[in-house]
N, C-alpha and C positions, 0 to 999 in steps of 0.2 A: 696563162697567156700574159705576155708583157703590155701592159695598160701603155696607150700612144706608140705603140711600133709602126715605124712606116720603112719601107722600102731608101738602102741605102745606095744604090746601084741599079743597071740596067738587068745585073743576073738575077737581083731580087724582085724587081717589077716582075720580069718574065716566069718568074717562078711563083707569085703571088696569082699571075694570070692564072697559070696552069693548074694551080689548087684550087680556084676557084672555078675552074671548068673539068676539074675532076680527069686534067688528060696526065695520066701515069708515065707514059710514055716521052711525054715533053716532058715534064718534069726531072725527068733519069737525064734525057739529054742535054737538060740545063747542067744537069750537076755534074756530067760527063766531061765539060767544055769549060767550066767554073774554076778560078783558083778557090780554094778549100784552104781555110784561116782554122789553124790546129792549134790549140794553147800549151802556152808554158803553164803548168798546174804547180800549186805549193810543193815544197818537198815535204815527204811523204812522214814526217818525222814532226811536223809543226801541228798547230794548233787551226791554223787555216786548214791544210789538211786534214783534219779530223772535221772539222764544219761542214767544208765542201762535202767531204765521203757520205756524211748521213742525207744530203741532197742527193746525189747522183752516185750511180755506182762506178764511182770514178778509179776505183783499184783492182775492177776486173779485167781480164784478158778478153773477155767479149764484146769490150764495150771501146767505140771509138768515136769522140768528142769531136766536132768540126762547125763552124762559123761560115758563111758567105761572104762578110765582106767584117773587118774590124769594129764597126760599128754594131752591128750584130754581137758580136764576141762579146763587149765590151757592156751591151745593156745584157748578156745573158750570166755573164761571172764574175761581173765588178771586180773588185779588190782580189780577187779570188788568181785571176790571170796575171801572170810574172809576164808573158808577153806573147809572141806568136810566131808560128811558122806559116807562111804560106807553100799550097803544093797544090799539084793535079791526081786526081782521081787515082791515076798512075801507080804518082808516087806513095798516095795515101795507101795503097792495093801494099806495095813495098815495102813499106813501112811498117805497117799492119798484115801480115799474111794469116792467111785461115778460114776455112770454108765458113767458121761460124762464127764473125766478126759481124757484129753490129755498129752501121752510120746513124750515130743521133746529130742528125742535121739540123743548126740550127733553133735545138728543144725551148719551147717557150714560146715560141715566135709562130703569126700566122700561117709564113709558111714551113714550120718545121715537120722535120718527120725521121721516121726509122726504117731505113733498109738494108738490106743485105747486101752487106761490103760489094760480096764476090760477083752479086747478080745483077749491078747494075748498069756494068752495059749491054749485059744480055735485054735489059727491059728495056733501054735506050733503042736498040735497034729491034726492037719488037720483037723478039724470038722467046720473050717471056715475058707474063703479063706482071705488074708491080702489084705487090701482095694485096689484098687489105688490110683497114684500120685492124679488122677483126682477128685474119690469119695473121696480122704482125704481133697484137696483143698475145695470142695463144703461142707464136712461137716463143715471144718475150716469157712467156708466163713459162714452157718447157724450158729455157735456159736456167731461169732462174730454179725453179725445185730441182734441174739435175744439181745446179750450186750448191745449193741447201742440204742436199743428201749426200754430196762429197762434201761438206764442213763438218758433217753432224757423224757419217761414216769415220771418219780421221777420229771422232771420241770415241764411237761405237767398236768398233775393230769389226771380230768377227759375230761379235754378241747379239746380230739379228740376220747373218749368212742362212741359216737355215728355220728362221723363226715360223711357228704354227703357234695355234691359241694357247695359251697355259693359266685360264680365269676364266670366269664368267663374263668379266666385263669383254675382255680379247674376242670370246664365241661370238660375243653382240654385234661388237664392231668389225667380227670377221662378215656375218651373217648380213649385216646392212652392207656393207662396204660391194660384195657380193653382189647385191641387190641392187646398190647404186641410188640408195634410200640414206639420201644427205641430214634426212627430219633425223630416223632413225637414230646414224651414226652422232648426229650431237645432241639428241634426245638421252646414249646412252652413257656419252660421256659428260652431261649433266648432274647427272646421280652419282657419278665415280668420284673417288681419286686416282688423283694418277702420279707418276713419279718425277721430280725435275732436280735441276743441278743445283747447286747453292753453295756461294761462298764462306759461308760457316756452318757448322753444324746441329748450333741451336737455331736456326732460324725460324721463324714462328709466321706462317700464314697469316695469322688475324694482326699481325703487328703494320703498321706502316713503313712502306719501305725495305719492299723484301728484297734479300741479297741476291740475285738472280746470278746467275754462272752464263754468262753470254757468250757465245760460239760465234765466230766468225769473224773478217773484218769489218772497220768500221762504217764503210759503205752499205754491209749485209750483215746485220745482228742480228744473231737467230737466237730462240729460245727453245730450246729441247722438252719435251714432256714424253713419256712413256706408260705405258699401259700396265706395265708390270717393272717394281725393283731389281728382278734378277736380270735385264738386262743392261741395267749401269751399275752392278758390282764391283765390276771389274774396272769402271771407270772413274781415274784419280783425280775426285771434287767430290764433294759431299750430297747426296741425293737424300731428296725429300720428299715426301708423300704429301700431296695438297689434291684440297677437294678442285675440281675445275674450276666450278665457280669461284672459287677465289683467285685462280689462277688469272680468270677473267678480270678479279676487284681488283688484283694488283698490277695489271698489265704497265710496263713503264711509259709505252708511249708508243705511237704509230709506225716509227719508223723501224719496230722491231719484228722478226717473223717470225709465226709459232709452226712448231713444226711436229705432229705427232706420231710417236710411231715412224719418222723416217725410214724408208729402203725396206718397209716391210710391206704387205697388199693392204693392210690397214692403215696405209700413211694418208694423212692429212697435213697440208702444210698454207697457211692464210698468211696472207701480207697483214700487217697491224691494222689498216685501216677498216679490216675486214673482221679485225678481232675485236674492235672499237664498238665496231655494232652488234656483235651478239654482247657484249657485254651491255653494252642500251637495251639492248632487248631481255636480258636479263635483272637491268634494273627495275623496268616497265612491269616484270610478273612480279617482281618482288613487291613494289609498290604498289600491285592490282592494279597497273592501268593495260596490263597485258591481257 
């Protein structure tokens, strides 16, 4: 949340109102009737580019970035915004076409939020109710792992098209996964190794500063790990076998996603800050205070 935002306009008051009275409906109709402030973003080739991306998934086709009034824009992207477009709803619809375009209205701000391009003036005129925090979370959460399993697919080819267990570790995690026993599946991949990418081919787990082979763009940096070698044989980087637990010691940092086993029934796939804490929580037993 942006620390001192206040309202720069009368569409922000009215939209502050309606957040605060929880009406879904007014709020669609605000934004229905709203000129809508769309930024000019760095070119894609810069170095502000590359900053901004590991903030926002600003280099995806799902995702579509909008302001209420300049002022808004301006404490949300600083330096970041070359300048701006104003439009209506309309033209935003135009501009953007696609059933599964995502409005990040406003993000950061009291009254920001995330709706579905296509449905909001169905929710405006009441013929659909506006999602929840909850249902927007989980759709956001299905967008992003189908993302994650087309970046990770594009390496994979067809080397998990027909995958069934081929280990003991794979039976565990077929067997929990199955089950829907979350203890289990990282209880088993606790005691493994597993297989990951790496930019040279001596690379050394225990070393600092592992060569990780990161998937995706820079908005969406994934990190691959597999359950078994013979499914990154065929794939041109060099694969390495690492205990988990170290995969955990070396994680580079939050804004990356680990993703395991993608496109298979054993996929797992966590946003970093979700890797961050099993990794605490693996420090905690290590040190006995678990």
């Amino acid at each position: 949340m942006h620390p001192g935002w206040q309202p720069a306009n009368d569409v922000e008051r009215a939209l502050l109102a309606a957040t605060e009275q929880e009406n879904g409906q007014e709020y669609a109709r605000l934004v229905t009737k709203a000129p809508l402030y769309v930024p000019e973003l760095p070119p894609r080739d810069s170095e502000d580019w590359r900053t901004l991306a590991e903030q926002i998934p600003a280099a995806e086709d799902w995702f579509v970035l909008a302001y209420t009034s300049p002022e808004a824009l301006a404490a949300g992207l600083g330096r970041f915004a070359r300048g701006q477009v104003a439009m209506s709803l309309s033209a935003l619809r135009e501009r953007f076409p696609g059933e599964d375009k995502l409005l990040f209205l406003d993000p950061g701000m009291q009254i920001g939020a995330t709706l579905p391009l296509a449905q909001i003036v169905e929710v405006a005129e009441g013929r659909q109710p506006l999602v929840t925090h909850e249902e927007m979370g989980e759709l956001q959460m299905d967008i992003l792992h189908e993302k994650v399993r087309e970046i990770c697919g594009a390496v994979l080819g067809s080397a998990v098209a027909n995958w069934t267990p081929g280990n003991e570790l794979e039976a565990e995690l077929s067997a929990a996964s199955a089950a829907g026993d979350i203890q289990a599946f990282l209880g088993a991949l606790m005691e493994a190794e597993v297989a990951v990418l790496a930019t040279r081919p001596d690379a050394d787990p225990l070393e600092e500063g592992f060569p990780w082979y990161v998937l995706g763009p820079p908005g969406l940096p994934v990190i691959m790990a597999m359950s078994s070698m013979d499914t990154l044989r065929h794939v041109d980087q060099h694969a390495i076998r690492i205990p988990f637990v170290l995969l955990l010691a070396n994680w580079p940092g939050e804004e990356f996603v680990l993703a395991v086993n993608p496109g298979t029934q054993t996929e797992l796939i966590l946003s970093g800050d979700v890797v961050a804490e099993l990794m605490s929580d693996v420090a905690d037993v290590v040190s006995g205070q678990g």
